[in-house]
C-alpha positions as CSV (number, residue, x, y, z in Angstrom):
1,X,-26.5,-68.4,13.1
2,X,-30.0,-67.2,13.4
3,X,-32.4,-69.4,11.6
4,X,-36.0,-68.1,9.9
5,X,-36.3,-65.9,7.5
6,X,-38.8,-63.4,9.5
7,X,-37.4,-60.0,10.8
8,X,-39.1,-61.5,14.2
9,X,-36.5,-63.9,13.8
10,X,-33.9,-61.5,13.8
11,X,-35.6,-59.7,16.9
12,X,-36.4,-62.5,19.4
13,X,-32.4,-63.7,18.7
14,X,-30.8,-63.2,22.1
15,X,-28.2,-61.6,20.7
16,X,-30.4,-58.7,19.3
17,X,-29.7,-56.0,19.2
18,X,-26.8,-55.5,21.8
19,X,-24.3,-57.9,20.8
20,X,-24.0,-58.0,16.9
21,X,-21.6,-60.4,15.6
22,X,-20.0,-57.9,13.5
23,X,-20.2,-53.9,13.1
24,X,-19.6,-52.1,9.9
25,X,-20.0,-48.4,8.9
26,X,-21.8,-48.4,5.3
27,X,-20.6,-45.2,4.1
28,X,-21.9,-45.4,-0.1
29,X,-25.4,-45.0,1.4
30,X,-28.6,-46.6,2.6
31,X,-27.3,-49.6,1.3
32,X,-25.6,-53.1,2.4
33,X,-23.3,-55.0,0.6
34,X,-25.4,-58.0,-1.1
35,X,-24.3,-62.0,-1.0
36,X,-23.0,-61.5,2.8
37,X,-23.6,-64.9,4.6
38,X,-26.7,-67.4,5.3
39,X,-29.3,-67.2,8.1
40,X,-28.0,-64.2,9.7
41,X,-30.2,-60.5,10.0
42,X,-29.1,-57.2,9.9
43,X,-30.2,-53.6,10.7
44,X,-29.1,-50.4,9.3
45,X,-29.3,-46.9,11.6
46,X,-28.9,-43.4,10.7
47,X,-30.3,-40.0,11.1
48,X,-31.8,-38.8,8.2
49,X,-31.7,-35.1,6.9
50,X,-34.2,-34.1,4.6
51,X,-32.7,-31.7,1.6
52,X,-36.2,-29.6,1.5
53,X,-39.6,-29.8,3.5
54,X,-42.3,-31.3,1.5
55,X,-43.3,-34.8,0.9
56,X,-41.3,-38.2,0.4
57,X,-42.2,-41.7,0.0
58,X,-39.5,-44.3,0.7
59,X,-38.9,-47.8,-0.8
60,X,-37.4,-51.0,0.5
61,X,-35.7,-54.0,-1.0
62,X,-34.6,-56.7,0.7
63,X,-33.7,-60.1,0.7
64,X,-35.2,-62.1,3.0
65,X,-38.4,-60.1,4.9
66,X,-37.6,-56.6,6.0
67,X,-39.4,-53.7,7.8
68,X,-38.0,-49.6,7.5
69,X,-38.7,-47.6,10.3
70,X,-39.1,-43.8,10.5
71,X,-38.8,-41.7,13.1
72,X,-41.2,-38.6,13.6
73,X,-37.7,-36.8,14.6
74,X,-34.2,-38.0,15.8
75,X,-35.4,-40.5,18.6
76,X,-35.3,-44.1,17.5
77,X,-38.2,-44.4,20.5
78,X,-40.3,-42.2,18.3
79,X,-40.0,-44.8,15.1
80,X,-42.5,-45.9,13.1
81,X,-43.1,-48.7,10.2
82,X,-43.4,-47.0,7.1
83,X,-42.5,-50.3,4.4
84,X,-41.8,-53.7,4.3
85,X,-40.9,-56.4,2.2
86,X,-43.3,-59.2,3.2
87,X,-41.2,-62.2,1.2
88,X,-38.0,-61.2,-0.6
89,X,-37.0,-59.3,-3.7
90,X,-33.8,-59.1,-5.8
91,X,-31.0,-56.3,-5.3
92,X,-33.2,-52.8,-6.1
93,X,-36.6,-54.1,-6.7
94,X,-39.1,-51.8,-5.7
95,X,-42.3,-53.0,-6.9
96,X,-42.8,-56.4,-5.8
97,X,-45.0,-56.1,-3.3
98,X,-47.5,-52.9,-2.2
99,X,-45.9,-52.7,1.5
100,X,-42.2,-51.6,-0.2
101,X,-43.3,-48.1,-0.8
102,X,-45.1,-45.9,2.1
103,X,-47.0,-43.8,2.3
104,X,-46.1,-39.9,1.7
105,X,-44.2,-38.6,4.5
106,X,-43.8,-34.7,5.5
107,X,-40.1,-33.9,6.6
108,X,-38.8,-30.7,7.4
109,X,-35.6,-29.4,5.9
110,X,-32.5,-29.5,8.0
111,X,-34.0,-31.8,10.7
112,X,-33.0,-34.8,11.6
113,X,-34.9,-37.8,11.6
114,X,-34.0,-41.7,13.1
115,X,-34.3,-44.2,10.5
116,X,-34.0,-47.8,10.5
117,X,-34.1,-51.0,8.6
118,X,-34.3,-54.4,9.8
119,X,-33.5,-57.7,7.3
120,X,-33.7,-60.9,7.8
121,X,-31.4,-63.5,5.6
122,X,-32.4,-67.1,5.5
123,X,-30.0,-68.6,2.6
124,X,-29.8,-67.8,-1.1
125,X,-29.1,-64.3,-2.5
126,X,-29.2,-61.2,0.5
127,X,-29.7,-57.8,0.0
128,X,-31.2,-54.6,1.6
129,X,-31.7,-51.1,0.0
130,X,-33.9,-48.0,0.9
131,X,-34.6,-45.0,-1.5
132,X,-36.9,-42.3,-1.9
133,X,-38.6,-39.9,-3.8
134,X,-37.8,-36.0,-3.2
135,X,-40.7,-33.1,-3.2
136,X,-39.7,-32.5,-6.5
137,X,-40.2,-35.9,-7.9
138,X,-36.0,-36.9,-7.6
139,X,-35.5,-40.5,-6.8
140,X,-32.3,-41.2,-5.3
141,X,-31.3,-45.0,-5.3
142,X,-30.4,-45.8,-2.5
143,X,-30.1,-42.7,0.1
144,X,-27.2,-41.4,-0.8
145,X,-24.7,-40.5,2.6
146,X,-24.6,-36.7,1.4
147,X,-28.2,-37.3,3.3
148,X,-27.5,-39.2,5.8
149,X,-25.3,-38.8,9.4
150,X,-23.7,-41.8,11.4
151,X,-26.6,-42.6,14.1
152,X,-25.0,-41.6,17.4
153,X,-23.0,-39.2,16.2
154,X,-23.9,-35.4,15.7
155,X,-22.0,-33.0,14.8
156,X,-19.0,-32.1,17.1
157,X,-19.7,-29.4,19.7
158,X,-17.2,-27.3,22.0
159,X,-17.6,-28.9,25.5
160,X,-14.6,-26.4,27.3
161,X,-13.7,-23.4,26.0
162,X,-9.8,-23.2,24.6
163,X,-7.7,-21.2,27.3
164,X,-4.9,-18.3,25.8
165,X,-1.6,-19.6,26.2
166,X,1.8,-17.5,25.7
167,X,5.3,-19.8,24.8
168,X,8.0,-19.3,23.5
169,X,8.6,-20.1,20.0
170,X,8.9,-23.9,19.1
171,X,7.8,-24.8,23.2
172,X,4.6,-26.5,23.7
């Protein structure tokens, strides 16, 4: 129900960003399903964890406008724009238009860093898509989830300490 097919559209909705209509985990990647629904937006969250420390460029695709945002580490306060797709492409287009890919980005291996896309549906065909391009010249299409953690969630920590306990045998 949110009409436009700007990612400002999307962001001045009253609804945005606390109270989605509907939550889904995407769990294949950096990837949403395509032919959702008609003038609605969307936004995608993880952390990011970069494989090796070098160099990557990232691409978006998207259907309407969309903007990817990178964080310089796991804050999403820290994000920046890195790409956007000014007018809309088809499902895994790269090329389209000059603001899809970014420019070279330095990430350390092992950290984590917030990233972010925002897409905006009008009506027609929908889809979103992020990949990049590895130090070593890989291109993975889209960021796989072998890179990628649920934003919010890190991994689980010991918060009290386990106490030794002595029962008898089949007690609790």
């Amino acid at each position: 129900g949110i009409g436009g097919t700007t990612v400002a559209d999307l962001t001045n909705s009253a609804n945005f960003p606390g109270n989605p209509t509907f939550e889904e985990v995407i769990v294949t990647g950096f990837e949403a399903p395509t032919d959702v629904d008609e003038d609605y937006g969307q936004r995608m969250t993880a952390y990011l964890l970069a494989p090796t420390s070098g160099s990557y460029v990232f691409w978006i695709a998207s259907d309407d406008n969309s903007t990817l945002f990178l964080s310089t580490n796991d804050q999403p306060a820290d994000k920046r724009v890195i790409a956007s797709v000014p007018g809309w492409t088809t499902s895994r287009s790269w090329d389209w238009y000059a603001e899809q890919q970014s420019d070279p980005v330095s990430l350390t291996a092992g950290q984590r860093y917030y990233i972010e896309a925002l897409m905006k549906e009008g009506n027609g065909g929908d889809n979103l898509a992020v990949r990049w391009q590895l130090p070593d010249a890989t291109i993975e299409e889209p960021i796989p989830n072998n890179r990628l953690q649920v934003f919010g969630l890190g991994p689980p920590q010991i918060t009290q300490h386990p106490a030794n306990v002595t029962v008898v045998e089949g007690g609790t």
